[in-house]
Steps between C-alpha positions, in 0.01 A plus 500: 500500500571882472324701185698640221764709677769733421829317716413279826715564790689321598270386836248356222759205447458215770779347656806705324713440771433169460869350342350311232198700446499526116295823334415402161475736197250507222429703242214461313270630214202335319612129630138332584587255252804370614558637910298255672745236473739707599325561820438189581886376470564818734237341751669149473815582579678283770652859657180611644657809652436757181268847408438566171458938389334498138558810357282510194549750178122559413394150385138537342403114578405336845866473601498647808154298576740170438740665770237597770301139468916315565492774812173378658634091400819671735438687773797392670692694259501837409421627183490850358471665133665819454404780169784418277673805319369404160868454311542146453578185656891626573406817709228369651698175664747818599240676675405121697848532626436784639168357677688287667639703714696287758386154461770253546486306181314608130399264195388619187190329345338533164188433438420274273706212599543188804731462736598180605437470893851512567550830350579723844588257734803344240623845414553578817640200609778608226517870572453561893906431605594804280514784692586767252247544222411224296218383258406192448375398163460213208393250327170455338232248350383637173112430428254526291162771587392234685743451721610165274915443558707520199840511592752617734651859436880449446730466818762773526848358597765787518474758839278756498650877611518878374649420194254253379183755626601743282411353228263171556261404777518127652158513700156581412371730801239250484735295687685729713505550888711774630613537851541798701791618418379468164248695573723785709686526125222484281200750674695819515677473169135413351389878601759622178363306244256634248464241278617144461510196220477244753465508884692150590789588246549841701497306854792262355700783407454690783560245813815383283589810437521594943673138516187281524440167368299312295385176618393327229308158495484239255211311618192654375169604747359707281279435146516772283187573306512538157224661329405778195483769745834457635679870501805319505560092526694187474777554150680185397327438168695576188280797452629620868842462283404739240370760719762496719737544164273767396506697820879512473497625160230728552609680805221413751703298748722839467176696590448267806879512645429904452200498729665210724826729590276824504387289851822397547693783512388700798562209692867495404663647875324201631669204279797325572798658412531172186144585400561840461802472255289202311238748441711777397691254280120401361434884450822509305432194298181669364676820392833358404596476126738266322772304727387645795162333539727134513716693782146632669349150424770328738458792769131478530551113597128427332392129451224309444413157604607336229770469231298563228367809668777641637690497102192679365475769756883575427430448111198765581777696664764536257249572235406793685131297588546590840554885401281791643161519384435783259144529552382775713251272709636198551192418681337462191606132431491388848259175542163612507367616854137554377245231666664160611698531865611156360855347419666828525799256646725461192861472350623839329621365180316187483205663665440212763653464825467139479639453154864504365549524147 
């Protein structure tokens, strides 16, 4: 396995050409504790055919040690560990994206939880007839810190799309696999962002937004760690109820749709002709006063999974909730990008991809 590097090319990766070569992406910092297993359900995986590029954002622990030791258990796969840029878990996955230069097919990983063997070779069994872009994504098994199941995260039942990005994420990136024309969508427009609340949210919104889909699975092949250190995790509790209440009220999920269209926006020539007017209808709703944030409501086209949802994002919206931010760094309430590159997949609003309210 390569030293600490700056960006491998893209030569360093085995068997891209390969068709269902998968190049998986992790971003860690300070995860001895937890990355092991991890590892280990990356090296049982019935889809053998896989590199994995750490890219790692200064962790002070034996981390990387963990990563070399699973390289020498695997030397029939690469592995290499990148410098990450040091500004949380969000930018760094971005700048993995990048590393991947051409490879055919990408999964994020975190790295503190398990993937169930299944994990590549069902997702793309799901996702390889699309030919445009397309992300596959879903269902979880909630656990305890060690790895104990607790439940199953909440299956989603209406269609996933533009309209429903904007404003909620359906898959952790802790479940995702993108394919290449994914990847052709996502890797250029990544070069424009400068900051980010959540890496997997952005990729939703921007394949749908370029006409891609979202393939998402109920049946769960991932457990999702739960654990104090957590930057962000699981959220169906009734205290996940009263934050997400809170938020609304308080104006940070208007902090995080600022710095989600900031990324958006220079992307907008490449959308869909739909996706464009929904997000100028969104942009509307959140300046629009009085009667004309129901008439911008109904443009934008916004949902969320479920009934519930949906009636308090428009309650949000006609109270003006939904308005923009005041604050002159929004950044200032996004989830904290300090030490954990852990369960940075979430839901904007509830705060957890895998959790309606």
């Amino acid at each position: 396995m390569s030293v600490l590097a700056r960006a491998p090319s893209v030569r360093q990766l085995p068997n891209t050409d390969a068709p269902n070569h998968v190049t998986i992406l992790m971003a860690t910092k300070d995860g001895a504790s937890t990355i092991d297993a991890q590892l280990h359900s990356i090296g049982a995986q019935t889809h053998r055919d896989w590199s994995l590029i750490v890219s790692d954002d200064g962790s002070s622990d034996d981390t990387l040690d963990r990563v070399r030791a699973f390289s020498d258990r695997h030397p029939q796969n690469r592995v290499i560990c990148l410098r990450g840029p040091k500004l949380g878990s969000a930018m760094n996955f971005l700048s993995l994206l990048r590393a991947a230069g051409n490879a055919p097919w990408v999964a994020f990983s975190d790295q503190d939880d398990y993937w169930l063997p299944e994990r590549l070779s069902r997702g793309l069994n799901m996702i390889e007839a699309h030919k445009g872009p397309a992300i596959y994504g879903g269902r979880t098994i909630i656990t305890d810190s060690s790895l104990t199941p607790l439940r199953l995260s909440p299956a989603f039942q209406r269609p996933t799309g533009f309209g429903n990005a904007l404003v909620q994420n359906v898959a952790g990136g802790n479940t995702m696999l993108l394919n290449r024309a994914a990847l052709d969508a996502l890797q250029p427009a990544s070069r424009f962002v400068r900051q980010l609340v959540a890496h997997d949210w952005w990729c939703y919104q921007i394949v749908t937004s370029m006409g891609g889909k979202m393939i998402w699975d109920p049946t769960p092949t991932v457990l999702y760690r739960q654990h104090a250190t957590n930057q962000i995790g699981a959220n169906d509790s009734w205290r996940a109820s009263l934050n997400r209440a809170r938020r609304l009220c308080t104006g940070e999920f208007c902090d995080w749709c600022d710095v989600q269209m900031a990324a958006l926006t220079p992307q907008s020539s490449r959308m869909t002709r739909q996706a464009r007017s929904q997000l100028l209808a969104f942009a509307r709703l959140r300046t629009a006063r009085g009667p004309n944030r129901l008439r911008a409501l109904y443009q934008a086209g916004i949902y969320r999974q479920t009934l519930r949802g949906s009636l308090a994002l428009w309650v949000a919206g006609v109270l003006g909730r939904l308005s923009v931010t005041d604050a002159s760094d929004p950044s200032a309430r996004l989830p904290s990008q300090r030490s954990t590159q852990t369960k940075s997949s979430f839901d904007p609003v509830s705060n957890s991809a895998h959790h309606d309210p």
